[in-house]
N, CA, C and O atoms as a GROMACS GRO file, in nm:
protein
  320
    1UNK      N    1   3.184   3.371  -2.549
    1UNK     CA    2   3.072   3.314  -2.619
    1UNK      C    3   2.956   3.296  -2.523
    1UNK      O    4   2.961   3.269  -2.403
    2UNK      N    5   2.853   3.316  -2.596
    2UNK     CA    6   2.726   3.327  -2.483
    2UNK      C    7   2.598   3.246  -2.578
    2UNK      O    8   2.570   3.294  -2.688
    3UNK      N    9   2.532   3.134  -2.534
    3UNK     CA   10   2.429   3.072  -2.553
    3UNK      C   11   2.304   3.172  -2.485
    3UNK      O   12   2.312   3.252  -2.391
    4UNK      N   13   2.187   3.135  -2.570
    4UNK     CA   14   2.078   3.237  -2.598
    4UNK      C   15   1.947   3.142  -2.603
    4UNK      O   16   1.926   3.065  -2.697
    5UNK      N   17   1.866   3.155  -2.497
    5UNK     CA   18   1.742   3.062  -2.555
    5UNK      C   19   1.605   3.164  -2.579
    5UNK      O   20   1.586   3.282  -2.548
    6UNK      N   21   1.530   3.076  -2.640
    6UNK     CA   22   1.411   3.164  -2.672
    6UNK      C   23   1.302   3.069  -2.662
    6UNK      O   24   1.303   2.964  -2.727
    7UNK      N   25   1.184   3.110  -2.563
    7UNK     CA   26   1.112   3.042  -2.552
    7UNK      C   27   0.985   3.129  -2.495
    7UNK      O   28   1.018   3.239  -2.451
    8UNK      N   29   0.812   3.089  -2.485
    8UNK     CA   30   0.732   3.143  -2.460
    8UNK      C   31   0.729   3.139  -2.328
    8UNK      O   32   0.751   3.038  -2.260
    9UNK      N   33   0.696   3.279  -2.275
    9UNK     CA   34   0.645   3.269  -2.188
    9UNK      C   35   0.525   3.308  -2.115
    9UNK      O   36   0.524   3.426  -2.081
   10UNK      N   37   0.394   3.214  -2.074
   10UNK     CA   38   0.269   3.203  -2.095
   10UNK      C   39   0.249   3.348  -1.980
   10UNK      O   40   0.144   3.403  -2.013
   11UNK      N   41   0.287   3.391  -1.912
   11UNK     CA   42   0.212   3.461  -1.835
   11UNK      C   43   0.188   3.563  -1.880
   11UNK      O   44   0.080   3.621  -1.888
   12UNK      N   45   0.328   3.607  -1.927
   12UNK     CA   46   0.350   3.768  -1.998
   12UNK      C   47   0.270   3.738  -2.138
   12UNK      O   48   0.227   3.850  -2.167
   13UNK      N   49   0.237   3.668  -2.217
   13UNK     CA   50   0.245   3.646  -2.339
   13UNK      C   51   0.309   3.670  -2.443
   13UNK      O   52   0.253   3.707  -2.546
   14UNK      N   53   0.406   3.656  -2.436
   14UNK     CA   54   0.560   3.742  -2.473
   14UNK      C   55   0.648   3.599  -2.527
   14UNK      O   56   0.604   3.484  -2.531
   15UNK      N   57   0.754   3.636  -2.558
   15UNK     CA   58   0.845   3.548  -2.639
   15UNK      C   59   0.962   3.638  -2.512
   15UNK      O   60   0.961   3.757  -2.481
   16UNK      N   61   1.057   3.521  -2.462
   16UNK     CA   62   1.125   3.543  -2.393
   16UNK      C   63   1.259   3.504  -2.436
   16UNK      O   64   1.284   3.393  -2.483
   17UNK      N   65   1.353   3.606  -2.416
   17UNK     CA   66   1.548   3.583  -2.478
   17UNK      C   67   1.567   3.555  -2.312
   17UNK      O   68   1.490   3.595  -2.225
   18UNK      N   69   1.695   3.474  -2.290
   18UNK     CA   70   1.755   3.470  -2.159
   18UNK      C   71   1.898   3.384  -2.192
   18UNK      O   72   1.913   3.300  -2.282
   19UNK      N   73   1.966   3.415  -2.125
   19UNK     CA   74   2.109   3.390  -2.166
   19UNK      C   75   2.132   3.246  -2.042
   19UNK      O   76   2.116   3.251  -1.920
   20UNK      N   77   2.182   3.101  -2.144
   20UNK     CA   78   2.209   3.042  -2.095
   20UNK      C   79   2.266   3.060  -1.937
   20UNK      O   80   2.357   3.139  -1.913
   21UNK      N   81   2.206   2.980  -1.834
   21UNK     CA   82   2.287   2.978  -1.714
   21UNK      C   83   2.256   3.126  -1.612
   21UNK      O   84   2.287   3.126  -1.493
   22UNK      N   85   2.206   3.218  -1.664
   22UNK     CA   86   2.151   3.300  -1.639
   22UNK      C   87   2.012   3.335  -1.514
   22UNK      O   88   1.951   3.238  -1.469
   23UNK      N   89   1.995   3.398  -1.494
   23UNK     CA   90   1.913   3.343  -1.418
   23UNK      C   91   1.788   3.487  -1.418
   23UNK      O   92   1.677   3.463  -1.371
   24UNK      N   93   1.816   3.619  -1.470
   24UNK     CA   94   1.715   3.689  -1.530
   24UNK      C   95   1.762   3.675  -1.633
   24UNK      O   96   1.869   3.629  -1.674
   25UNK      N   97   1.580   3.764  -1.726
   25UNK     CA   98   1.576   3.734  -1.849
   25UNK      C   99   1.618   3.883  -1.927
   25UNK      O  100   1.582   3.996  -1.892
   26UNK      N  101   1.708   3.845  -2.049
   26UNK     CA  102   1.735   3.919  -2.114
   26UNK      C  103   1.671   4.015  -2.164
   26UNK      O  104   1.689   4.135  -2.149
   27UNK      N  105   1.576   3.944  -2.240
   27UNK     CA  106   1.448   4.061  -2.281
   27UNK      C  107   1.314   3.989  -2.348
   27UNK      O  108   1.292   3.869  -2.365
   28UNK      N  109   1.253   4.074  -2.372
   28UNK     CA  110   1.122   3.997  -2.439
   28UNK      C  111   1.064   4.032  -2.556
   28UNK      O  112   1.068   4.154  -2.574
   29UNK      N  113   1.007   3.965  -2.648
   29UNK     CA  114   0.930   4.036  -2.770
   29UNK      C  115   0.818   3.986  -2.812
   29UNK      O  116   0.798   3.865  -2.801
   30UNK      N  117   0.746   4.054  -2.856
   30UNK     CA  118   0.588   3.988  -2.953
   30UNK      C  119   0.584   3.880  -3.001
   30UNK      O  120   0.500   3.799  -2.962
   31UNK      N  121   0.675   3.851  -3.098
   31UNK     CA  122   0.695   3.734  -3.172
   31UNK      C  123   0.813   3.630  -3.170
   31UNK      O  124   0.915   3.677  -3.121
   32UNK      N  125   0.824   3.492  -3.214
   32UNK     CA  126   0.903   3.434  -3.214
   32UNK      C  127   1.028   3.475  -3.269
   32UNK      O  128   1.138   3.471  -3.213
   33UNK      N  129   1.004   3.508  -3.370
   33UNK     CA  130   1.077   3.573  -3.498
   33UNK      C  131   1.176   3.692  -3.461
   33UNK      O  132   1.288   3.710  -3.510
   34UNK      N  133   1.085   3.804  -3.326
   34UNK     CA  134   1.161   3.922  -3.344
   34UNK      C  135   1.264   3.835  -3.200
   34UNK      O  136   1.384   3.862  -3.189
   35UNK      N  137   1.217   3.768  -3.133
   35UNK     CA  138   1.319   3.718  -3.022
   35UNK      C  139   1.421   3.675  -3.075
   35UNK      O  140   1.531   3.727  -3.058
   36UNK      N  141   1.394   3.546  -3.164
   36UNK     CA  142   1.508   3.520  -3.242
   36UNK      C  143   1.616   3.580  -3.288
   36UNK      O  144   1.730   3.533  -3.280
   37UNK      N  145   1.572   3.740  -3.361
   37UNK     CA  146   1.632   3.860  -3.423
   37UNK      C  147   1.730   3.888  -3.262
   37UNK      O  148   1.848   3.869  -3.235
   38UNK      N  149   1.652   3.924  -3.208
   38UNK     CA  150   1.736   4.002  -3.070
   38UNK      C  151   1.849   3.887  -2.965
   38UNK      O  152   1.953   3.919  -2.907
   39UNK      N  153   1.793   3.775  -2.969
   39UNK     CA  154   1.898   3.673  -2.897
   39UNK      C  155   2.000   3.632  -3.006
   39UNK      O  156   2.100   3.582  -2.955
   40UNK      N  157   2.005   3.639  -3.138
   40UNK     CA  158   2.153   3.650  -3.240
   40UNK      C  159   2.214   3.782  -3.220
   40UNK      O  160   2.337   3.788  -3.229
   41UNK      N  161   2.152   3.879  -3.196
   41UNK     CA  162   2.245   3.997  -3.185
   41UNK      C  163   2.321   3.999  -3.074
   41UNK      O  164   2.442   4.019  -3.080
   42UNK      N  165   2.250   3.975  -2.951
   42UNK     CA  166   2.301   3.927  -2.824
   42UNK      C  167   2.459   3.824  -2.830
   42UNK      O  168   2.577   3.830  -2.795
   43UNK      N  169   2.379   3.750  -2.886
   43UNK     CA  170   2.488   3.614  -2.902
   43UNK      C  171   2.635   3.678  -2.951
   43UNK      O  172   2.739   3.647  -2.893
   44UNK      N  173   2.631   3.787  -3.084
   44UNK     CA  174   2.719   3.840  -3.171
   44UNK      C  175   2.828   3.929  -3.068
   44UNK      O  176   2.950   3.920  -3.054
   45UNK      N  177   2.713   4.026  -2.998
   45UNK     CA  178   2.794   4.080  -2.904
   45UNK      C  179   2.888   4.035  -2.800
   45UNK      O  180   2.980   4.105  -2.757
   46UNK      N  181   2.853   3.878  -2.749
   46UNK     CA  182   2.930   3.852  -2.671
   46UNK      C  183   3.023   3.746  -2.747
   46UNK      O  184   3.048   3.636  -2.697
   47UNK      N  185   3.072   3.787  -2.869
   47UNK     CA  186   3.179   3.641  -2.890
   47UNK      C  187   3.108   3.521  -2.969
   47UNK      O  188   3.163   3.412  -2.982
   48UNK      N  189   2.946   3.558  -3.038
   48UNK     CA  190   2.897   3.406  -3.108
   48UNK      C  191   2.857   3.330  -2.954
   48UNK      O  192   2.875   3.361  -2.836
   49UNK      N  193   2.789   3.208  -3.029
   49UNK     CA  194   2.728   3.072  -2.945
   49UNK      C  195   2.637   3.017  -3.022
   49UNK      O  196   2.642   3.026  -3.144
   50UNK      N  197   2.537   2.951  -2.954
   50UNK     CA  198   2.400   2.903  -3.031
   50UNK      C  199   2.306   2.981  -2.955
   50UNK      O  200   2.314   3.031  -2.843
   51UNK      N  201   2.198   2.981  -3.060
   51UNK     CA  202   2.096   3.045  -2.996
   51UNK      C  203   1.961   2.906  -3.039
   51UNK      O  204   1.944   2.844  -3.144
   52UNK      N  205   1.908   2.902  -2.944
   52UNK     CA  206   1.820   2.769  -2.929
   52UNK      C  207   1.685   2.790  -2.910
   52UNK      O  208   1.653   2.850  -2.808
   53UNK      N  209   1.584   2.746  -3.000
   53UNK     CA  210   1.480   2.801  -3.027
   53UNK      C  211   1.342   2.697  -2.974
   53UNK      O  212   1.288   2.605  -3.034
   54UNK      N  213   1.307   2.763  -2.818
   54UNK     CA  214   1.190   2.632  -2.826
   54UNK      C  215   1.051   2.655  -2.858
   54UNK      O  216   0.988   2.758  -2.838
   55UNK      N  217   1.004   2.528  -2.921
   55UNK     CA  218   0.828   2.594  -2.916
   55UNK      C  219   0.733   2.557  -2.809
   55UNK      O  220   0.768   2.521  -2.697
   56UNK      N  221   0.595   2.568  -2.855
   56UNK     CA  222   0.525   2.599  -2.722
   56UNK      C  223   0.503   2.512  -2.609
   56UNK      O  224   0.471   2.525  -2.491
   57UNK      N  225   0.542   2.383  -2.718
   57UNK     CA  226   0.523   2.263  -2.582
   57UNK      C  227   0.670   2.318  -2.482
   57UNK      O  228   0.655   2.298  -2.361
   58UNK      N  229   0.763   2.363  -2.510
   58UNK     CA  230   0.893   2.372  -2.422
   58UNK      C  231   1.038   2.292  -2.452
   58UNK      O  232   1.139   2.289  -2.383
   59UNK      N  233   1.006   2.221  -2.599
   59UNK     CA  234   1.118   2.155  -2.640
   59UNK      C  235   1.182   2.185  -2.753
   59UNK      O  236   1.121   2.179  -2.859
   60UNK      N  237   1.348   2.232  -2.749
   60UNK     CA  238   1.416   2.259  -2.868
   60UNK      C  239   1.350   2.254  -2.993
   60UNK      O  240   1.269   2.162  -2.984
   61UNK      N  241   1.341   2.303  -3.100
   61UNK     CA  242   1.277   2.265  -3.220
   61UNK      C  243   1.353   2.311  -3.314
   61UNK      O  244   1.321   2.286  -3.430
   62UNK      N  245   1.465   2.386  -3.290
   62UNK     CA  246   1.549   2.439  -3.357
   62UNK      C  247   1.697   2.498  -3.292
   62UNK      O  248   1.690   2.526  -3.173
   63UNK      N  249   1.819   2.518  -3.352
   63UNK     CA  250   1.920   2.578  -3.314
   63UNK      C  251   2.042   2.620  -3.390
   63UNK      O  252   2.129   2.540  -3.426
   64UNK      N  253   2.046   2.751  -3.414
   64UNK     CA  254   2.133   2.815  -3.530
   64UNK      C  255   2.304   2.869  -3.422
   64UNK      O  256   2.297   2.940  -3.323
   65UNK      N  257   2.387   2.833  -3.457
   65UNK     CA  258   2.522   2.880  -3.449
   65UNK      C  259   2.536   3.005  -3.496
   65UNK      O  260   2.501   3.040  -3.609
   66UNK      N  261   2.617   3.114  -3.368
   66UNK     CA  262   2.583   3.268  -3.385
   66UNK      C  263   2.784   3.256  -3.444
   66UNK      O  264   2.857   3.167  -3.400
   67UNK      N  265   2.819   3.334  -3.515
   67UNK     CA  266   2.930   3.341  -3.567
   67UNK      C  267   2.992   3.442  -3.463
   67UNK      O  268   2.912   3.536  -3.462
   68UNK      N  269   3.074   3.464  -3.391
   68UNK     CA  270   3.226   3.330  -3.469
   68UNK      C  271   3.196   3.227  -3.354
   68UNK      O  272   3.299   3.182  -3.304
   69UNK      N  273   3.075   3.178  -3.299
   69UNK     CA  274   3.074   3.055  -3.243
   69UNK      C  275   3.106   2.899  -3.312
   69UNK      O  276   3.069   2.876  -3.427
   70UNK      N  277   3.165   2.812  -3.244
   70UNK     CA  278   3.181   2.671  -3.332
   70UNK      C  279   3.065   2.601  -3.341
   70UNK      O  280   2.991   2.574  -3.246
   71UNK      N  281   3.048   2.568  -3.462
   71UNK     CA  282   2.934   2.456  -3.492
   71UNK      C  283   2.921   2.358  -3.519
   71UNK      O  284   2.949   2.317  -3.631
   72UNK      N  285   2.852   2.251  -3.386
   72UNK     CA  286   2.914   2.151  -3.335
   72UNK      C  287   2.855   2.018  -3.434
   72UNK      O  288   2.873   1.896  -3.425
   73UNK      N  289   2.779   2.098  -3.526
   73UNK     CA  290   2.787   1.983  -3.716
   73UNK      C  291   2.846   2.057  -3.801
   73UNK      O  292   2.861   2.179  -3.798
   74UNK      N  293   2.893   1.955  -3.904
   74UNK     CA  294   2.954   2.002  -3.994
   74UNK      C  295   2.890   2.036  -4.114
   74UNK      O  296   2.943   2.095  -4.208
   75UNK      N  297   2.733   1.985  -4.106
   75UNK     CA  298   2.649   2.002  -4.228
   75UNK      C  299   2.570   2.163  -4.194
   75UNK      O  300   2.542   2.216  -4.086
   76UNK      N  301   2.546   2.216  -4.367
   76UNK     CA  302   2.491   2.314  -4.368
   76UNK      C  303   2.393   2.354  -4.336
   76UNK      O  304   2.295   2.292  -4.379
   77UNK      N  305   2.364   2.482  -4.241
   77UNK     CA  306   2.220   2.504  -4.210
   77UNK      C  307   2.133   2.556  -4.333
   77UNK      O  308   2.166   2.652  -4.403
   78UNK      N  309   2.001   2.471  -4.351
   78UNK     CA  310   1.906   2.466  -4.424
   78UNK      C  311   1.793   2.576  -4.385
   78UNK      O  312   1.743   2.656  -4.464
   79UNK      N  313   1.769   2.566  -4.281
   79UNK     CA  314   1.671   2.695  -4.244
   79UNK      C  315   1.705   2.817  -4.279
   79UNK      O  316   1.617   2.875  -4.342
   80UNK      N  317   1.814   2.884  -4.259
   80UNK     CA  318   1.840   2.988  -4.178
   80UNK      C  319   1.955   3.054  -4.313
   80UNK      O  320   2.015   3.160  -4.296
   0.00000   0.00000   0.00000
């Protein structure tokens, strides 16, 4: 299982994937949206996790459970 964050990054102007604990970055995309897309696929490939979504200030604002990762509520995700 592999955790996935996604967050901006101002220099590149880019939306940045990087795998928890990691220390380069996975990859990058245009939009929030398509990072999102590419750090769940990521996640899928290695076994599920969460993939954790920050916005521009730099703080969590969201976080979806990649299957077959465990999800550490028991209530249904509403977003996603």
């Amino acid at each position: 299982m592999a955790n996935y964050h996604v967050s901006k990054d101002n220099e590149k102007q880019q939306w940045r994937i990087k795998k928890e604990g990691a220390t380069k970055v996975s990859g990058y995309a245009d939009t929030q949206k398509e990072a999102e897309k590419i750090a769940k696929e990521l996640s899928v490939n290695s076994g599920g996790g969460e993939v954790r979504i920050h916005g521009l200030d730099g703080k969590i604002r969201d976080s979806d459970t990649v299957k077959p990762g465990n999800d550490p509520r028991s209530s249904k995700d509403t977003k996603h």
